[in-house]
C-alpha positions in Angstrom: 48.0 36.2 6.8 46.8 36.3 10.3 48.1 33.0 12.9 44.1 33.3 13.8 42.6 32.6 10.6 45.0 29.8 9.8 44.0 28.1 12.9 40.4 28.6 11.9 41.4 27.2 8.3 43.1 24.2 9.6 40.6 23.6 11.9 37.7 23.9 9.2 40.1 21.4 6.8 40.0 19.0 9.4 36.7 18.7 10.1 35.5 18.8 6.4 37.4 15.6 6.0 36.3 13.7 8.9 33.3 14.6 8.1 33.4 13.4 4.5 35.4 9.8 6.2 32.3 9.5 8.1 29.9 10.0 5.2 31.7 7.8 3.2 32.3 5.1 5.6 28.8 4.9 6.8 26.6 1.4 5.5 24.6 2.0 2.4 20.6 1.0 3.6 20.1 -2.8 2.0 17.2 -2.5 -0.7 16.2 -6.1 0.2 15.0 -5.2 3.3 12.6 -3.1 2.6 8.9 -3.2 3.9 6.5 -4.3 1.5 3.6 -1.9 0.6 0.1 -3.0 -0.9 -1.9 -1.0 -3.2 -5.5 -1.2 -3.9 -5.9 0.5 -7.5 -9.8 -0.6 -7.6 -12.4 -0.3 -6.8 -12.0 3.7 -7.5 -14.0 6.2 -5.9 -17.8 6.6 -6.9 -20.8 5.0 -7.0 -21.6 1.2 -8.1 -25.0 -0.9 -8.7 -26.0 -3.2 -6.7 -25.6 -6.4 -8.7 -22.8 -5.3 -10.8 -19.7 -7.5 -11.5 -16.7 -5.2 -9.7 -13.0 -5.5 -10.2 -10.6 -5.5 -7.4 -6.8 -4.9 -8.7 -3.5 -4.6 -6.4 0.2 -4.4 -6.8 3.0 -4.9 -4.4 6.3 -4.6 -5.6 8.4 -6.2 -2.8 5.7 -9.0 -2.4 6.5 -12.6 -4.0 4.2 -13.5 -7.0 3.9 -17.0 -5.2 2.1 -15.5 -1.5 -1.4 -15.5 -1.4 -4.0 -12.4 -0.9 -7.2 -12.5 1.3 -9.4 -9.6 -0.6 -12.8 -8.4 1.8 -15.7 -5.9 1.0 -15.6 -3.9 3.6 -18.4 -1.2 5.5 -18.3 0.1 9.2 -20.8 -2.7 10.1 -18.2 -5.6 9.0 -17.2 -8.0 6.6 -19.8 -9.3 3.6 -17.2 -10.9 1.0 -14.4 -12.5 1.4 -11.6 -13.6 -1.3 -8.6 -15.4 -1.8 -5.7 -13.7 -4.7 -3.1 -16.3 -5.8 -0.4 -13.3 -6.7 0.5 -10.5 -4.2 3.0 -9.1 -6.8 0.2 -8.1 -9.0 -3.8 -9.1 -9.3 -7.0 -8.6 -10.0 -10.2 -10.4 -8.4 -13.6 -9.8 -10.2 -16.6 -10.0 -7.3 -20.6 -8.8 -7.2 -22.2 -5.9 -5.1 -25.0 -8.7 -3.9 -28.0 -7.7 -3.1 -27.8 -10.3 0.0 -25.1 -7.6 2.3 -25.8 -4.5 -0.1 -27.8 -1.3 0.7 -28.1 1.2 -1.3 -26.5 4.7 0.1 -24.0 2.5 2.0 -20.3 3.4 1.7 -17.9 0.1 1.6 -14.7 -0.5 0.4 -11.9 -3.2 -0.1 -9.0 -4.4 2.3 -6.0 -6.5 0.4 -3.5 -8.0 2.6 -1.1 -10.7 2.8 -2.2 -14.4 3.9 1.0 -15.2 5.4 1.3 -11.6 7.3 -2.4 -9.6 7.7 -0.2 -6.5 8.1 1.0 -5.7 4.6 -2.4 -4.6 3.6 -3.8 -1.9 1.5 -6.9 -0.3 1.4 -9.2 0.7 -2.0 -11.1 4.2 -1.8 -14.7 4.0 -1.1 -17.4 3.6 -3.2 -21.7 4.4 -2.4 -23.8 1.4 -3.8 -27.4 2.2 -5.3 -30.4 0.3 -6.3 -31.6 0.2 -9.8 -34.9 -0.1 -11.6 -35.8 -3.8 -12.3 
């Protein structure tokens, strides 16, 4: 065999296993410190009466079941109902599309976040509210 090529073998041998020391040695990411997500399940997407009941649902895996949840109907123009969610692990919140803050062909939707920390939130798709008959 060639001097050349066992240099190059050697060579490649030694820097296989320091590579595989340094992969091996390196701290495996703590799953405890992960950043909490919120998910807003409802309200779906589509179009809702005006003064129909509505269900708001999230989840939040690596949120406590024992933190609070501040729940708000949202449209460009602002804020028109606000909430309070007693589990950010898991909940739903019923509320109604009033005719008070409502207008029909408006798009709104609904921001979840955490009491103690406004910046775990989650956002639900949006939803167009319409007027019926009587």
């Amino acid at each position: 065999m060639n001097p050349l090529s066992n240099k190059f073998l050697g060579l490649f041998v030694i820097l296989v296993v320091m590579l595989a020391t340094l992969t091996a040695s390196s701290p495996i990411p703590e799953l405890d410190k992960r950043t909490p997500v919120l998910h807003v399940s409802a309200p779906g997407p589509g179009r809702r009466a005006i003064k129909s009941i509505q269900n708001v649902s999230w989840w939040c895996n690596e949120c406590s079941s024992t933190d609070k949840v501040i729940i708000k109907v949202k449209d460009a123009r602002g804020t028109f109902v606000t909430l309070t969610g007693h589990n950010a692990n898991s909940g739903t919140k019923d509320f109604v599309i009033d005719p008070s803050w409502a207008r029909p062909g408006f798009t709104y939707f609904v921001e979840v976040f955490l009491k103690k920390n406004p910046s775990i939130n989650g956002v639900s798709n949006s939803f167009e509210v319409f007027a019926t008959k009587g």
